[in-house]
N, C-alpha and C positions, 0 to 999 in steps of 0.2 A: 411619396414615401419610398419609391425606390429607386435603386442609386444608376441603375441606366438611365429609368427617366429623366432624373436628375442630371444624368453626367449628358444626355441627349440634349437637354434645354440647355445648358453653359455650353455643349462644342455649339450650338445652333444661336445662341445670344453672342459666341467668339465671332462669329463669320457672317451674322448677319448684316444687312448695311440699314432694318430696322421695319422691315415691310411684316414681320410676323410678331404676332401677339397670342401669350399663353397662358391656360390657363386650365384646370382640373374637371372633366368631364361631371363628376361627381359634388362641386361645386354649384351653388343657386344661380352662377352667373354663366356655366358652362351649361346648365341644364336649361336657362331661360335662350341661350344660343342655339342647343341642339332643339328644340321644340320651335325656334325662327325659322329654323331650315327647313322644319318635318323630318329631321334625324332620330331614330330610334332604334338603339340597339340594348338591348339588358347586359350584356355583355359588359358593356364601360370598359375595357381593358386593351381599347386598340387607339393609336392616335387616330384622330380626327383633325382635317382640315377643312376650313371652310374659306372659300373663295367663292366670291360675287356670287355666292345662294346656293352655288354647288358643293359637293361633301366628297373629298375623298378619303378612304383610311386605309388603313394596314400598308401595306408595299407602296400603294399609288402614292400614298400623302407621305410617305418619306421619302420618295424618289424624287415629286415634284417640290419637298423645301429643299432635298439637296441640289437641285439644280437652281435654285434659286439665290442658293450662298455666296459668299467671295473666296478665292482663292482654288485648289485643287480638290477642296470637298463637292465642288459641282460635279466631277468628274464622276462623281457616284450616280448621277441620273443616266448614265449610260447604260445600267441593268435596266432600262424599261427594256430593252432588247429579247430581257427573259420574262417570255412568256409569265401572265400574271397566276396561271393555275400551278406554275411552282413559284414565283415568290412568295405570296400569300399562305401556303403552308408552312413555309421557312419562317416569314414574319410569326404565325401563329404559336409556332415552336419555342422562338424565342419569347416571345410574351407568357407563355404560360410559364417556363422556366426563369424567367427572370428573377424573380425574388432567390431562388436556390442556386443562378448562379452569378448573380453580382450582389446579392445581398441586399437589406433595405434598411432604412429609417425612420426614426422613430417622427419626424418632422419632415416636412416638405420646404422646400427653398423662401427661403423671406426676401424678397428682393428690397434689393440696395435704391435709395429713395434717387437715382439716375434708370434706373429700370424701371420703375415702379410703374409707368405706362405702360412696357410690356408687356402689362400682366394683367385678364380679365377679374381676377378674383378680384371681392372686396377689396 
C-alpha cells in the first residue's frame, strides 16, 4: 500500500532479468518464508531478502538487488562502500517517512497474469 514500495517493485520488475520474487511480509506466504529462514522482526517495515537461507534487509538487501539489476541501476551497489552504521539510519529514515512523503494506497499491486510467478502471495 505504499507508493515507494510500489514504485521499488516496478523500477525492480523494469530491470530485472527475473531472478527475484515479491511478496508482503505481512502476508501467510511471506510469514510461512520469514519463520523458513528463522527471521523475526515485529517491525515488518524493512525489505527483506532471502537468498539461499540467508536474510538480508534494510541498506544490505537493497544494495545487493541493485547490484543484481540490468542496466545503470547496478551502479547503485557501489554505496556498500558506505559504512553500513550510516546507511541503515538513512534506510530507517526513509521507511518511517515514507507514507508522508510519497504517499500511499489504498491497494497493493495486482500483478499482470505474465508476472504472476513473481509474486509469493496467493
Amino acid at each position: 500500500m505504499c507508493n515507494l514500495c510500489n514504485a521499488s517493485v516496478n523500477f525492480v520488475l523494469d530491470r530485472d532479468p527475473g531472478t527475484f520474487r515479491f511478496g508482503s511480509l505481512q502476508s501467510p506466504e511471506g510469514q510461512a518464508l520469514m519463520a523458513e529462514v528463522g527471521y523475526s522482526d515485529e517491525r515488518m517495515g524493512s525489505i527483506v531478502l532471502v537468498e539461499g537461507g540467508n536474510v538480508l534487509t534494510e541498506s544490505d538487501a537493497v544494495l545487493r538487488i541493485a547490484g543484481r539489476l540490468q542496466g545503470p541501476a547496478r551502479l547503485l551497489r557501489l554505496f556498500r562502500v558506505v559504512p553500513r552504521w550510516i546507511r541503515d539510519p538513512v534506510y530507517r529514515l526513509v521507511s518511517r517517512n515514507r507514507y508522508r512523503w510519497f504517499g500511499r494506497r489504498d491497494v497493493c499491486r495486482i500483478p499482470t497474469p505474465d508476472l504472476k510467478d513473481r509474486f509469493i502471495d496467493g
